[in-house]
mmCIF file of the N, C-alpha and C atoms, coordinates in Angstrom:
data_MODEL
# 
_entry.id   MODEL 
# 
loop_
_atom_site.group_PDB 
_atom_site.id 
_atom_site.type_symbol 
_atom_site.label_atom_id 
_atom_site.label_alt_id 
_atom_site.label_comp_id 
_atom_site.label_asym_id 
_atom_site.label_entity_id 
_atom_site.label_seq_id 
_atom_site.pdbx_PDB_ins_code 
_atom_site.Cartn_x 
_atom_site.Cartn_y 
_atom_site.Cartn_z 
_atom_site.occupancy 
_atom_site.B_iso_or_equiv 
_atom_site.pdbx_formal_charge 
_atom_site.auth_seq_id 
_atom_site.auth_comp_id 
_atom_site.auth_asym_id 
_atom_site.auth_atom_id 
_atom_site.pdbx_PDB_model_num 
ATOM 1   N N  . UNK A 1 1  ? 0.822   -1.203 0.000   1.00 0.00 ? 1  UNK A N  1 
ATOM 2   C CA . UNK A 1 1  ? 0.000   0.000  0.000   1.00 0.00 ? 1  UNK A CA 1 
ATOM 3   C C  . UNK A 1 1  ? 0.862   1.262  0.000   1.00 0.00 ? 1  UNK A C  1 
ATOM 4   N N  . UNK A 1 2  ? 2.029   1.179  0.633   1.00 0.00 ? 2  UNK A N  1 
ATOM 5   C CA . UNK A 1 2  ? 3.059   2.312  0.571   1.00 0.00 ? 2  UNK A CA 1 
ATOM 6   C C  . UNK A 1 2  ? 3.546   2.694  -0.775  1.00 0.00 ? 2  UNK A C  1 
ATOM 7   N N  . UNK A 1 3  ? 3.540   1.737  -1.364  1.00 0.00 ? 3  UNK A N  1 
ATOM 8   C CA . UNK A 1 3  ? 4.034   2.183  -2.807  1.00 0.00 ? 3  UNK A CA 1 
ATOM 9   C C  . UNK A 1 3  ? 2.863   2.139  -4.012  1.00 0.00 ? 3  UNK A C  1 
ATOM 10  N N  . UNK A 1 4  ? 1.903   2.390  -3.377  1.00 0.00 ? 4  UNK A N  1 
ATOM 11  C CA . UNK A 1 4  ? 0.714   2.860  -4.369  1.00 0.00 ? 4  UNK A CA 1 
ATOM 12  C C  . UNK A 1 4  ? 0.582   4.469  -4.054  1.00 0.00 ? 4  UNK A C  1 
ATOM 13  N N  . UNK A 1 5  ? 0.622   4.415  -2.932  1.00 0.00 ? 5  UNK A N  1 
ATOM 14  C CA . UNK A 1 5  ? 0.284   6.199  -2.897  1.00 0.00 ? 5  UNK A CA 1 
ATOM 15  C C  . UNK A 1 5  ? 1.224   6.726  -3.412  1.00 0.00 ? 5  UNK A C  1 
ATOM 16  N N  . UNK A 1 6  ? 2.369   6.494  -3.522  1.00 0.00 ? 6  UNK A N  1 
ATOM 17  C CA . UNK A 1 6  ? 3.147   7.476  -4.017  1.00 0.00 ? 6  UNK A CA 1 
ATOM 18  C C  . UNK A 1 6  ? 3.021   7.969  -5.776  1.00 0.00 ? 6  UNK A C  1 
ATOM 19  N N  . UNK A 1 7  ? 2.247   6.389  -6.611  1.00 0.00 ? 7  UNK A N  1 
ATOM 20  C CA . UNK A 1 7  ? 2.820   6.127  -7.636  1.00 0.00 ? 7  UNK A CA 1 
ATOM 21  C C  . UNK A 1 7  ? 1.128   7.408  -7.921  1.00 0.00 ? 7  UNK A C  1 
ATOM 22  N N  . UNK A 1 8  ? -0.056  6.323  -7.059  1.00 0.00 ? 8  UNK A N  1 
ATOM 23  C CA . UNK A 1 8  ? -1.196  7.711  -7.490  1.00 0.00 ? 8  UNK A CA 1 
ATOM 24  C C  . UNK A 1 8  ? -0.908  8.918  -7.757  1.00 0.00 ? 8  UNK A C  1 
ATOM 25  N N  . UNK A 1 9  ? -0.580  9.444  -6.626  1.00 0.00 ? 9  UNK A N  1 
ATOM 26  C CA . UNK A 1 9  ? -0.150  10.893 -6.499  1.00 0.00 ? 9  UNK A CA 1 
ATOM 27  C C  . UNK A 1 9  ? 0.233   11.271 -7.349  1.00 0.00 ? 9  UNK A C  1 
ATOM 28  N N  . UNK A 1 10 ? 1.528   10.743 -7.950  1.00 0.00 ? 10 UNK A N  1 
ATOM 29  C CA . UNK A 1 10 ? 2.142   11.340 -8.947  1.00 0.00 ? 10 UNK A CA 1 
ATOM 30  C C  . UNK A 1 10 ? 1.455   11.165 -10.009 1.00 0.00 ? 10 UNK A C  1 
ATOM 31  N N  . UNK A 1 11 ? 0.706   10.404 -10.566 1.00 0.00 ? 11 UNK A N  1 
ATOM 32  C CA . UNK A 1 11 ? -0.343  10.280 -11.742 1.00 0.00 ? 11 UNK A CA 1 
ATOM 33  C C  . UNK A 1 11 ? -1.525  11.071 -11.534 1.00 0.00 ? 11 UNK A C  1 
ATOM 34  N N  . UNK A 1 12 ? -1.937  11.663 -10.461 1.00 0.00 ? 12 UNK A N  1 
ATOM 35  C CA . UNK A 1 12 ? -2.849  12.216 -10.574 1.00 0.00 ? 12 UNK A CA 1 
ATOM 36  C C  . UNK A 1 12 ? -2.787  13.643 -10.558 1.00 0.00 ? 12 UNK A C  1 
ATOM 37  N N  . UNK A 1 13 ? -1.681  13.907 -9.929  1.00 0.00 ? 13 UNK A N  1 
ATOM 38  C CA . UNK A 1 13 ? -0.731  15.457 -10.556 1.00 0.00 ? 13 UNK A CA 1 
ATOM 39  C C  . UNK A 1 13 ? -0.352  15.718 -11.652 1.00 0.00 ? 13 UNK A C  1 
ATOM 40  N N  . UNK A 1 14 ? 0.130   14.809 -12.369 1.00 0.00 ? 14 UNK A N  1 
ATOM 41  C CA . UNK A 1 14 ? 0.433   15.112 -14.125 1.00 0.00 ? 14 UNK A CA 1 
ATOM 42  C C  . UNK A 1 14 ? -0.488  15.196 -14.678 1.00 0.00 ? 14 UNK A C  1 
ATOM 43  N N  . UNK A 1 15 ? -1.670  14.297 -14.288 1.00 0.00 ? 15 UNK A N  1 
ATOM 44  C CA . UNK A 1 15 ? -3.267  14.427 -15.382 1.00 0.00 ? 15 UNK A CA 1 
ATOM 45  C C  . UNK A 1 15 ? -3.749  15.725 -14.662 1.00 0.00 ? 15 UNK A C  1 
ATOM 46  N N  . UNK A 1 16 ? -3.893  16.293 -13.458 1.00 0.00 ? 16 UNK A N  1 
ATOM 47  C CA . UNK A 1 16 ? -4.298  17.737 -13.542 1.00 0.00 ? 16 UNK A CA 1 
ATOM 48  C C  . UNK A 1 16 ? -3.099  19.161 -13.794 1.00 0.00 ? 16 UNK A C  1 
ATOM 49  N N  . UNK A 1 17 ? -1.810  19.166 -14.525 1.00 0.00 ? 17 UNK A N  1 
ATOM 50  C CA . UNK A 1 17 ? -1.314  19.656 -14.516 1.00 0.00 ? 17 UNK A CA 1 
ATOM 51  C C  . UNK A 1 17 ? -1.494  19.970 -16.150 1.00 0.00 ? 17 UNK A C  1 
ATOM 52  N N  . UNK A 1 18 ? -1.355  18.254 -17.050 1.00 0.00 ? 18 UNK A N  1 
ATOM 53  C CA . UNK A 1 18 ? -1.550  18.587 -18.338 1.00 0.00 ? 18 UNK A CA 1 
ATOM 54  C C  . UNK A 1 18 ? -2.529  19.055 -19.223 1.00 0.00 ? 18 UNK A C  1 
ATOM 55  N N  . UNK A 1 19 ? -3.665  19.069 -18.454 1.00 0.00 ? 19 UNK A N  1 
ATOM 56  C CA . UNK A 1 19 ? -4.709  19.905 -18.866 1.00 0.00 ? 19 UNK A CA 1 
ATOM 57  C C  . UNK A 1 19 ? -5.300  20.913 -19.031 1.00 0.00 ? 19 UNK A C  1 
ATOM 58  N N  . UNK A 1 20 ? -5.155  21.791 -19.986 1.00 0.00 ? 20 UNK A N  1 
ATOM 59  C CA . UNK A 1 20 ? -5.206  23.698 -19.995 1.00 0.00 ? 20 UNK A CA 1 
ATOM 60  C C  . UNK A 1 20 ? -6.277  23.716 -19.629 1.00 0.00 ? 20 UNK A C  1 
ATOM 61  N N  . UNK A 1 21 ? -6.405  24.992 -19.099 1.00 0.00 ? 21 UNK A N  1 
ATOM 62  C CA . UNK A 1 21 ? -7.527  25.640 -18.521 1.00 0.00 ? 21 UNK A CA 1 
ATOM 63  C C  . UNK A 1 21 ? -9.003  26.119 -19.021 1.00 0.00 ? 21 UNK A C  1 
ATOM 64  N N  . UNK A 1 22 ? -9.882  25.867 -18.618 1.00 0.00 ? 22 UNK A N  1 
ATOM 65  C CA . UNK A 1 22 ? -11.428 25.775 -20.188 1.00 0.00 ? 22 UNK A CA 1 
ATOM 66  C C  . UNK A 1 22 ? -11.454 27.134 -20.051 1.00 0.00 ? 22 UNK A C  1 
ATOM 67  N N  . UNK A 1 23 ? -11.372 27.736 -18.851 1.00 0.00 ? 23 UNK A N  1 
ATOM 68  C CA . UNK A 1 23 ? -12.066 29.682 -18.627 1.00 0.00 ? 23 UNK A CA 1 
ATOM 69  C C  . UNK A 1 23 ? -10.710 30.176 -19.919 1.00 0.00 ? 23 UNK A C  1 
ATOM 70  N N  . UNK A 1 24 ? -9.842  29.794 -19.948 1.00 0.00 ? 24 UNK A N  1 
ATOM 71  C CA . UNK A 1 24 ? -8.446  30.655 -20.570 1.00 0.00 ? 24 UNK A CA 1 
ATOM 72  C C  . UNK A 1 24 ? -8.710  30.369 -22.272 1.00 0.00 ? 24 UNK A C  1 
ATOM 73  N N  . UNK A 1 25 ? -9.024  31.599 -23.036 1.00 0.00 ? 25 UNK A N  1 
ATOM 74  C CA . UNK A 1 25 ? -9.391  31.163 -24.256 1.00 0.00 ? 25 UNK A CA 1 
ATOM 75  C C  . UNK A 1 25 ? -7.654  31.315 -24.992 1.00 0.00 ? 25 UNK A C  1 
ATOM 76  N N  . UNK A 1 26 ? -7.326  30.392 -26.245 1.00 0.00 ? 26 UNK A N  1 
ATOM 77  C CA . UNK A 1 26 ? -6.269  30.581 -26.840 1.00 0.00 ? 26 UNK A CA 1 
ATOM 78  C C  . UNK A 1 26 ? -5.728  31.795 -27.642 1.00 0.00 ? 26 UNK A C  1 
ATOM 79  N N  . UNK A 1 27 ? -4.518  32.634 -27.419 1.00 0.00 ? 27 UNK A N  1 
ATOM 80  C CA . UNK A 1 27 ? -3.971  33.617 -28.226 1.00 0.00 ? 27 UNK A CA 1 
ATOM 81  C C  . UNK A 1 27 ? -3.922  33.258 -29.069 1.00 0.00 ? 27 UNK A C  1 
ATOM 82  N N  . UNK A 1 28 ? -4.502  34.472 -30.324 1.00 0.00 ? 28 UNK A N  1 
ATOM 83  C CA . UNK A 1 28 ? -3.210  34.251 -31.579 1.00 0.00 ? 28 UNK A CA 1 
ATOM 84  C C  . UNK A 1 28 ? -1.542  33.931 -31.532 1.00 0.00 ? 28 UNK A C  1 
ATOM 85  N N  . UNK A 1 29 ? -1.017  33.061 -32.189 1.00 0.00 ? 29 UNK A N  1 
ATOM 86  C CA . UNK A 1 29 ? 0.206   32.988 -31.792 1.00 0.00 ? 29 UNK A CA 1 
ATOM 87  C C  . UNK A 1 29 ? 0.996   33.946 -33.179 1.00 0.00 ? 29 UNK A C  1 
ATOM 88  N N  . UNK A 1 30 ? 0.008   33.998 -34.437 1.00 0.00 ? 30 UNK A N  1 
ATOM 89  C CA . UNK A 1 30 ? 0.940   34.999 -35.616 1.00 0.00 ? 30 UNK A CA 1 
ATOM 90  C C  . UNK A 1 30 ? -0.367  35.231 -36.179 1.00 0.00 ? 30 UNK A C  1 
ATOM 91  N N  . UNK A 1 31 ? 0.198   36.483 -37.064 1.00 0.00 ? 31 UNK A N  1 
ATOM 92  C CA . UNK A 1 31 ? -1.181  37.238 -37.875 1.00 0.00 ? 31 UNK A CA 1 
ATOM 93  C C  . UNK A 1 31 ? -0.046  37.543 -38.699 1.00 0.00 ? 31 UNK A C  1 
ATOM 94  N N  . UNK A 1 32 ? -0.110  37.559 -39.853 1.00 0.00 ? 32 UNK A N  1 
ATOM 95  C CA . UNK A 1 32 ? 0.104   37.639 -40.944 1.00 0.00 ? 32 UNK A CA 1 
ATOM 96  C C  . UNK A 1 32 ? -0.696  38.203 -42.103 1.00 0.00 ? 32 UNK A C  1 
ATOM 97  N N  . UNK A 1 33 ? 0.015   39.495 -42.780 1.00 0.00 ? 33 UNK A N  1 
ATOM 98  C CA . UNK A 1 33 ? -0.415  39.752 -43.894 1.00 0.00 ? 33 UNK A CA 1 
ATOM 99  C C  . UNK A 1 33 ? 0.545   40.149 -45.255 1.00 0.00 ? 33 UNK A C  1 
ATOM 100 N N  . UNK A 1 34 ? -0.146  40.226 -46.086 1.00 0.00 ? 34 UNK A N  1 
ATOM 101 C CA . UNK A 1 34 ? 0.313   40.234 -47.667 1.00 0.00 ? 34 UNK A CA 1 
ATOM 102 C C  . UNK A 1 34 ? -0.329  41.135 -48.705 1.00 0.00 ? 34 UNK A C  1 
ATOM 103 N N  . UNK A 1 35 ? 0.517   41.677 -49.279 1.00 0.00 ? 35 UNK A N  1 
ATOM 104 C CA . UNK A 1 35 ? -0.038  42.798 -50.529 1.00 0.00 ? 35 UNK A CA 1 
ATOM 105 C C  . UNK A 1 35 ? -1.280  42.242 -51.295 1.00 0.00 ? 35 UNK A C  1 
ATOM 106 N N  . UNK A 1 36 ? -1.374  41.068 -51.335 1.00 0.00 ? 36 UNK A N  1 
ATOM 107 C CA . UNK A 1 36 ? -2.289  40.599 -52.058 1.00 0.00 ? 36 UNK A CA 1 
ATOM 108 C C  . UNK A 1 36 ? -1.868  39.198 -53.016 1.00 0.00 ? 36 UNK A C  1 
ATOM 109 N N  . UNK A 1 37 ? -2.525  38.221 -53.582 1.00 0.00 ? 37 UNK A N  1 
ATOM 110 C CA . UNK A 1 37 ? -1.969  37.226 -54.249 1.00 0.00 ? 37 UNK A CA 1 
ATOM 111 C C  . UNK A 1 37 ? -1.190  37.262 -55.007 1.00 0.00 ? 37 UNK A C  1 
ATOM 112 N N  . UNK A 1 38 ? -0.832  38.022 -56.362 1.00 0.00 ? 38 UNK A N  1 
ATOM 113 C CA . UNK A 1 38 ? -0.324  37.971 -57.306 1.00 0.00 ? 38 UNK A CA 1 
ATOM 114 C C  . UNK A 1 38 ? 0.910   38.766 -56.770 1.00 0.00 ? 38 UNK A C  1 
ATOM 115 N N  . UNK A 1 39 ? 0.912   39.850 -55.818 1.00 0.00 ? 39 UNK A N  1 
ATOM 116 C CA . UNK A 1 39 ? 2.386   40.160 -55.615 1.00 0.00 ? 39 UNK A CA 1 
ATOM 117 C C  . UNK A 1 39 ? 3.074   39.375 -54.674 1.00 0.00 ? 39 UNK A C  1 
ATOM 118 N N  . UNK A 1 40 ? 2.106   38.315 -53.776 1.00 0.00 ? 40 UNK A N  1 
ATOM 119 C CA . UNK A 1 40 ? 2.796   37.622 -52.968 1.00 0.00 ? 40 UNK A CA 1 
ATOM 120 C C  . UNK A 1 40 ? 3.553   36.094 -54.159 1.00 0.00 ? 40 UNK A C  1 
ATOM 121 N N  . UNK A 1 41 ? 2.880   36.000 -55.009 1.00 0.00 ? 41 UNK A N  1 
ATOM 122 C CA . UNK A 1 41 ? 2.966   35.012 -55.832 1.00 0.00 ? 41 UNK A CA 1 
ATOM 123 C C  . UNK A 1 41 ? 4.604   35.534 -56.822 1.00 0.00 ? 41 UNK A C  1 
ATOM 124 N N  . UNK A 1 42 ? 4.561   37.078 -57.023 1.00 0.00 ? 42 UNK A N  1 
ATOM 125 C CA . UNK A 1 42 ? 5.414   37.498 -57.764 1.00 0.00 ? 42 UNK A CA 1 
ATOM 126 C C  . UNK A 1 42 ? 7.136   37.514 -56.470 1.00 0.00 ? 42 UNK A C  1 
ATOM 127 N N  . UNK A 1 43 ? 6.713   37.734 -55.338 1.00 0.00 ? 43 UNK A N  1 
ATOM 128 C CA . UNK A 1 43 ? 7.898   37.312 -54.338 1.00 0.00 ? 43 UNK A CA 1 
ATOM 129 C C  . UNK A 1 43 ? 8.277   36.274 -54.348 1.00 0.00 ? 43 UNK A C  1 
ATOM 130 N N  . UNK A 1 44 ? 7.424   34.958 -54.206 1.00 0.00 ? 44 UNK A N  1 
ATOM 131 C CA . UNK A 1 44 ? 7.725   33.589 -54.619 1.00 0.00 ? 44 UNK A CA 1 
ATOM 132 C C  . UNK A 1 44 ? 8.273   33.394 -55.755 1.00 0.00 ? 44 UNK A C  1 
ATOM 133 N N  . UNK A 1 45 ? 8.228   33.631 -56.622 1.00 0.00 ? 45 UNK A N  1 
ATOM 134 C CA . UNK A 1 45 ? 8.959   33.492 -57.389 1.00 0.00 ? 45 UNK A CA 1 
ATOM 135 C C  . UNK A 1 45 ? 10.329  34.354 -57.636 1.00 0.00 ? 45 UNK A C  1 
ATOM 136 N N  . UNK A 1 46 ? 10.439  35.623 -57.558 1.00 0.00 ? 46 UNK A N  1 
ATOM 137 C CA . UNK A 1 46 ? 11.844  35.764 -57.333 1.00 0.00 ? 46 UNK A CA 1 
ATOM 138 C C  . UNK A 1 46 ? 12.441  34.909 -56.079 1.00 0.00 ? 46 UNK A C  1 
ATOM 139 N N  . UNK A 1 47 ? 12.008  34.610 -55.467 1.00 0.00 ? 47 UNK A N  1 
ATOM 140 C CA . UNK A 1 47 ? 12.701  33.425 -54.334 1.00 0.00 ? 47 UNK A CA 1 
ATOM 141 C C  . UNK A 1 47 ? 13.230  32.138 -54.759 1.00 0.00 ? 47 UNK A C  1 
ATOM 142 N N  . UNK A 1 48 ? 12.082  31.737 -55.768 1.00 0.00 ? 48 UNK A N  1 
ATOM 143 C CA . UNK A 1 48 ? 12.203  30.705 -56.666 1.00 0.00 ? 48 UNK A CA 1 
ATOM 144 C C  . UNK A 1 48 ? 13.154  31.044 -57.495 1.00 0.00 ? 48 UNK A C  1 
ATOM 145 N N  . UNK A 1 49 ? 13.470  32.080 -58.283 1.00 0.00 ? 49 UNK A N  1 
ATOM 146 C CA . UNK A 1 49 ? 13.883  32.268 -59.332 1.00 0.00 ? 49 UNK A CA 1 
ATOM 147 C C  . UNK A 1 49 ? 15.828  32.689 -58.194 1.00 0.00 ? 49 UNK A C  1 
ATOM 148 N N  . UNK A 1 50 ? 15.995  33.167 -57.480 1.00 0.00 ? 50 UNK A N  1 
ATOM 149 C CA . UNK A 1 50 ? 17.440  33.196 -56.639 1.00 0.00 ? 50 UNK A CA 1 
ATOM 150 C C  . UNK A 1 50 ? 17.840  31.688 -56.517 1.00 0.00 ? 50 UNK A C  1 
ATOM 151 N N  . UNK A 1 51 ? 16.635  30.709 -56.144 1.00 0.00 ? 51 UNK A N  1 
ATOM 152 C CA . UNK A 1 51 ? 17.646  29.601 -56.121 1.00 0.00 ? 51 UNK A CA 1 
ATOM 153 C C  . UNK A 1 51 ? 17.366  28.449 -57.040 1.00 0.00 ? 51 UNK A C  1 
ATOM 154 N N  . UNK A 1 52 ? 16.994  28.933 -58.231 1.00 0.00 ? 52 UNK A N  1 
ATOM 155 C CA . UNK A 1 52 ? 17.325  28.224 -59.466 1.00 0.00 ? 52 UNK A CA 1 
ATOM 156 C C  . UNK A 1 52 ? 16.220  27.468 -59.138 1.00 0.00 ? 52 UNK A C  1 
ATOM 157 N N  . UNK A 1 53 ? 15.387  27.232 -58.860 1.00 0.00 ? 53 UNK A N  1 
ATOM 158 C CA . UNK A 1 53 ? 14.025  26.716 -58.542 1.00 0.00 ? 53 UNK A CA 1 
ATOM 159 C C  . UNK A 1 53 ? 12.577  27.266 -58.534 1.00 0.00 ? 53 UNK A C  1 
ATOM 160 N N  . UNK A 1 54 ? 11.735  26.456 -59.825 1.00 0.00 ? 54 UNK A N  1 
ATOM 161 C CA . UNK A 1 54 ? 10.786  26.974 -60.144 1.00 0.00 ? 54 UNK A CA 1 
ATOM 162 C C  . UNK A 1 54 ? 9.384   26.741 -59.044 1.00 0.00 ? 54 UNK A C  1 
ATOM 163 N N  . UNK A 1 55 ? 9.350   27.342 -57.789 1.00 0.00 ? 55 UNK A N  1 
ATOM 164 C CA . UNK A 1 55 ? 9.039   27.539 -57.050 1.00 0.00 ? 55 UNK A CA 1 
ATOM 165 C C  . UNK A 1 55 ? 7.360   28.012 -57.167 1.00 0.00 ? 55 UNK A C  1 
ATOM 166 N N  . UNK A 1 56 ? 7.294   29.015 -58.081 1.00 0.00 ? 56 UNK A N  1 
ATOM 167 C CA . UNK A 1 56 ? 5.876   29.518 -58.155 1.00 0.00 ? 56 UNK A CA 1 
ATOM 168 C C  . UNK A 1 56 ? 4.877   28.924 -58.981 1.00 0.00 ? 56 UNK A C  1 
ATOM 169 N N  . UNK A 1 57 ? 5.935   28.128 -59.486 1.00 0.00 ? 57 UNK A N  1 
ATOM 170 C CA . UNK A 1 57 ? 5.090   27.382 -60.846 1.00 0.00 ? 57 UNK A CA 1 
ATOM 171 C C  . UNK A 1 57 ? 4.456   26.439 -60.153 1.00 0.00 ? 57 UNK A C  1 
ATOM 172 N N  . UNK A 1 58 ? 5.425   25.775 -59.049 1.00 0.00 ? 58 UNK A N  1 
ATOM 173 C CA . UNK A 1 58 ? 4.702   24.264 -58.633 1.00 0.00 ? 58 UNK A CA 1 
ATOM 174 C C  . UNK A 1 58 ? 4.306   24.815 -57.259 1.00 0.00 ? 58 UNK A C  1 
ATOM 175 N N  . UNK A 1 59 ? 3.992   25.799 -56.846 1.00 0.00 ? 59 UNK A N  1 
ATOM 176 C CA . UNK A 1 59 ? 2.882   26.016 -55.543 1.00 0.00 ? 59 UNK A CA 1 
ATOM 177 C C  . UNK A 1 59 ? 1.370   25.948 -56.627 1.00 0.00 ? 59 UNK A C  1 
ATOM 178 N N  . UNK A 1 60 ? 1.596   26.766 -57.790 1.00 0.00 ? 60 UNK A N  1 
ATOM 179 C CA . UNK A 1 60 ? 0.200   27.539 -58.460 1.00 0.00 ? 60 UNK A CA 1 
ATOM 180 C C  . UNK A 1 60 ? -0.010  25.591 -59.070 1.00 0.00 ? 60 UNK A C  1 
ATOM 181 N N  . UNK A 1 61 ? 0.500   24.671 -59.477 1.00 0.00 ? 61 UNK A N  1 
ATOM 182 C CA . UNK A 1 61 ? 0.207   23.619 -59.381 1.00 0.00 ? 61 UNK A CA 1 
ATOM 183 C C  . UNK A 1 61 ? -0.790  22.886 -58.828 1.00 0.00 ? 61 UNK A C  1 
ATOM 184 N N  . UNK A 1 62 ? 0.333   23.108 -57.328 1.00 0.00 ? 62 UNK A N  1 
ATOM 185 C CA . UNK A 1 62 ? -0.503  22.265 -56.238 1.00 0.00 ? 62 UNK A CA 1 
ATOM 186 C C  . UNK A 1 62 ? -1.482  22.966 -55.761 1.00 0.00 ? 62 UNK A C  1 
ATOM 187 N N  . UNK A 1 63 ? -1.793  23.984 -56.326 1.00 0.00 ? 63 UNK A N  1 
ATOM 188 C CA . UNK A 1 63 ? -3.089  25.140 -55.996 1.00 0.00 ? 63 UNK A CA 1 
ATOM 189 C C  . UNK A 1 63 ? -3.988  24.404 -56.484 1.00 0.00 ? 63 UNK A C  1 
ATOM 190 N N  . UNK A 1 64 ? -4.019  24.217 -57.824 1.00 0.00 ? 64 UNK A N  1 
ATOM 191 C CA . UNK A 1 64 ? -4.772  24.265 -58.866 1.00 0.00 ? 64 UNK A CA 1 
ATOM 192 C C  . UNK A 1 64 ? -5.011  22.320 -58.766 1.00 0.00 ? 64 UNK A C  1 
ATOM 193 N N  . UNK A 1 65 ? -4.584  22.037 -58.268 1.00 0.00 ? 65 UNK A N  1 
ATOM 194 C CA . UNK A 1 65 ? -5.037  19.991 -57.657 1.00 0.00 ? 65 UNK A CA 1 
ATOM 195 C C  . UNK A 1 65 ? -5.761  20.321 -56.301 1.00 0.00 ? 65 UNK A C  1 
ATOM 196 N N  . UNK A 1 66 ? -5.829  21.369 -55.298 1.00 0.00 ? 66 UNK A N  1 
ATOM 197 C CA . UNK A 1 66 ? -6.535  21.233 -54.413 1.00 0.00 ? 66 UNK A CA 1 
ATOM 198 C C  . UNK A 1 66 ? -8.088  21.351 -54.647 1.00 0.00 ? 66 UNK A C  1 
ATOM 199 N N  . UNK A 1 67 ? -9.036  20.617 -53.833 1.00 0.00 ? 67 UNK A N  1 
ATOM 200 C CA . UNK A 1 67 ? -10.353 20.546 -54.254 1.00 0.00 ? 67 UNK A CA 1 
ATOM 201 C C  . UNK A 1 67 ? -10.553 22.182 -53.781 1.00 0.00 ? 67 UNK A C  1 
ATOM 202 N N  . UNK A 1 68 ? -10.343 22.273 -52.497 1.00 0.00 ? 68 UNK A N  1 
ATOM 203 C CA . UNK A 1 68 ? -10.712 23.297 -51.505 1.00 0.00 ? 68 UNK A CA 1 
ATOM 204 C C  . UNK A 1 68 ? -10.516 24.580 -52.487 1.00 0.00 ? 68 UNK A C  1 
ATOM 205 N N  . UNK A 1 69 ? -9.390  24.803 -53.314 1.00 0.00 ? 69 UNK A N  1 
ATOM 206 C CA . UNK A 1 69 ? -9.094  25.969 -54.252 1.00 0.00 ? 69 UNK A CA 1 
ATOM 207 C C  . UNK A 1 69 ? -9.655  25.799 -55.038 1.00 0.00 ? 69 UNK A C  1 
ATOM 208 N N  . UNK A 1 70 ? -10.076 25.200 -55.715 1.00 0.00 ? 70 UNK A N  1 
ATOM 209 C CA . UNK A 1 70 ? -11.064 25.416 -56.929 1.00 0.00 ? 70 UNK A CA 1 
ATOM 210 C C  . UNK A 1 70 ? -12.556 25.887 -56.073 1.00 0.00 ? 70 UNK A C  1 
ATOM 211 N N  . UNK A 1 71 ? -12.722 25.264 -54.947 1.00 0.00 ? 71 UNK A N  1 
ATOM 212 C CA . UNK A 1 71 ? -13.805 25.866 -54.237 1.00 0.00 ? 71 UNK A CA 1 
ATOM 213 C C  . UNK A 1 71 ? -13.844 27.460 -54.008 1.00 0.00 ? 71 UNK A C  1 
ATOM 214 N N  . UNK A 1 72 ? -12.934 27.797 -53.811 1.00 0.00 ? 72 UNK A N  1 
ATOM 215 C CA . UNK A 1 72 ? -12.503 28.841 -53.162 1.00 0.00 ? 72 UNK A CA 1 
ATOM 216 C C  . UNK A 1 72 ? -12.259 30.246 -54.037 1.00 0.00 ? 72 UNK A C  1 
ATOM 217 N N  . UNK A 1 73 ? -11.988 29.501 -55.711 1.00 0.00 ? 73 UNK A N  1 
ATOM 218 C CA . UNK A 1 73 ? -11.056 29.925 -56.803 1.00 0.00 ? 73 UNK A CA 1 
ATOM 219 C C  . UNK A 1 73 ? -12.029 31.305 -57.100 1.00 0.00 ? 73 UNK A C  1 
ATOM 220 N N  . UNK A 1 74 ? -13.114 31.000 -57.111 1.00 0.00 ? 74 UNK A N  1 
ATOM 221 C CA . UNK A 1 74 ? -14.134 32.389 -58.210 1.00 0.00 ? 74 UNK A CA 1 
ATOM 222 C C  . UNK A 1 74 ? -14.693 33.320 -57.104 1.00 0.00 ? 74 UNK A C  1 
ATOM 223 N N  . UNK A 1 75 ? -13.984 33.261 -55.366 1.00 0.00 ? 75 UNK A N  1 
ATOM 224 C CA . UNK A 1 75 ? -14.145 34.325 -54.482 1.00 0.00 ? 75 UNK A CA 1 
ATOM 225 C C  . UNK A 1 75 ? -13.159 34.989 -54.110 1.00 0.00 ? 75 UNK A C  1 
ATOM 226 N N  . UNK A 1 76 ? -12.033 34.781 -54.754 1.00 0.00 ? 76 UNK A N  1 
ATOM 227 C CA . UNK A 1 76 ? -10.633 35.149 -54.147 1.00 0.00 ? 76 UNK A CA 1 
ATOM 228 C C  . UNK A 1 76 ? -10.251 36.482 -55.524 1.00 0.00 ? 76 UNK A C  1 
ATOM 229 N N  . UNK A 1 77 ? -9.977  37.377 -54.516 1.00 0.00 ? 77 UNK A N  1 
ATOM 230 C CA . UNK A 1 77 ? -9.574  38.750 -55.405 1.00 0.00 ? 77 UNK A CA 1 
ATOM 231 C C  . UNK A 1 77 ? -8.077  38.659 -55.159 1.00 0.00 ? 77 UNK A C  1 
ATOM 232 N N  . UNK A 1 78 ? -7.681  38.243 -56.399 1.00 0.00 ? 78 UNK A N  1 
ATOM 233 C CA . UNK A 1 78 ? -6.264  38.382 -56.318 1.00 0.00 ? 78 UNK A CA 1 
ATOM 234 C C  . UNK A 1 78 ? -5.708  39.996 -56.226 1.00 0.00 ? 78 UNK A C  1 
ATOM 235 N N  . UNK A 1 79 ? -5.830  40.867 -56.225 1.00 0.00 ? 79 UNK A N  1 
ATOM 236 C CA . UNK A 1 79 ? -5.508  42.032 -56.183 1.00 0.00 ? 79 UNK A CA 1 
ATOM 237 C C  . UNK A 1 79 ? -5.431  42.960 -54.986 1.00 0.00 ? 79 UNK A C  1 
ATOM 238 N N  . UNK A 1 80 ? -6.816  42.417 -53.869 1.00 0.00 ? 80 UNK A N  1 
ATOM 239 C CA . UNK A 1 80 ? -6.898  43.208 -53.032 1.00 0.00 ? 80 UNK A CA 1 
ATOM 240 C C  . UNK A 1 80 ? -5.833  42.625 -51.393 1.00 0.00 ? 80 UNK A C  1 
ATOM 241 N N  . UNK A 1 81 ? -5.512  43.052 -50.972 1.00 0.00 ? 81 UNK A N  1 
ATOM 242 C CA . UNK A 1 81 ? -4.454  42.898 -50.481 1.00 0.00 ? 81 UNK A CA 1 
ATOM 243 C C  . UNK A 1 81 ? -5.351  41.164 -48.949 1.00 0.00 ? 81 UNK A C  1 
# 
């Protein structure tokens, strides 16, 4: 019995320790913004284009295979920031 309490205890301190708090709502941890698609698209690619890697070609690719982007495709203003 001596060596159960100890082992409880300690298990029952880690399960109320690892559990965040419900009242404490989560921070943003980053916010991020961008000129808009086509100039963020035109940075990618000079990025692409410094290391000899066609970079913008195969994001706008894998754009263009996502279901969600074609969903998405005829509400998105590429222009406005």
């Amino acid at each position: 019995m001596r060596k159960v309490l100890p082992w409880a205890s300690a298990v029952a301190m880690l399960l109320g320790i690892s559990r965040p708090c419900l009242a404490q709502k989560p921070k943003p941890l980053l916010t991020a913004s961008f000129s808009g698609y086509d100039e963020l698209m035109k940075d990618v690619g000079l990025i692409g284009k410094l290391a000899d890697f066609p970079l913008a070609e195969i994001l706008e690719g894998y754009f263009q295979q996502q279901e969600e982007y074609r969903n998405l495709a005829p509400f998105i203003d590429r222009k406005k920031p």
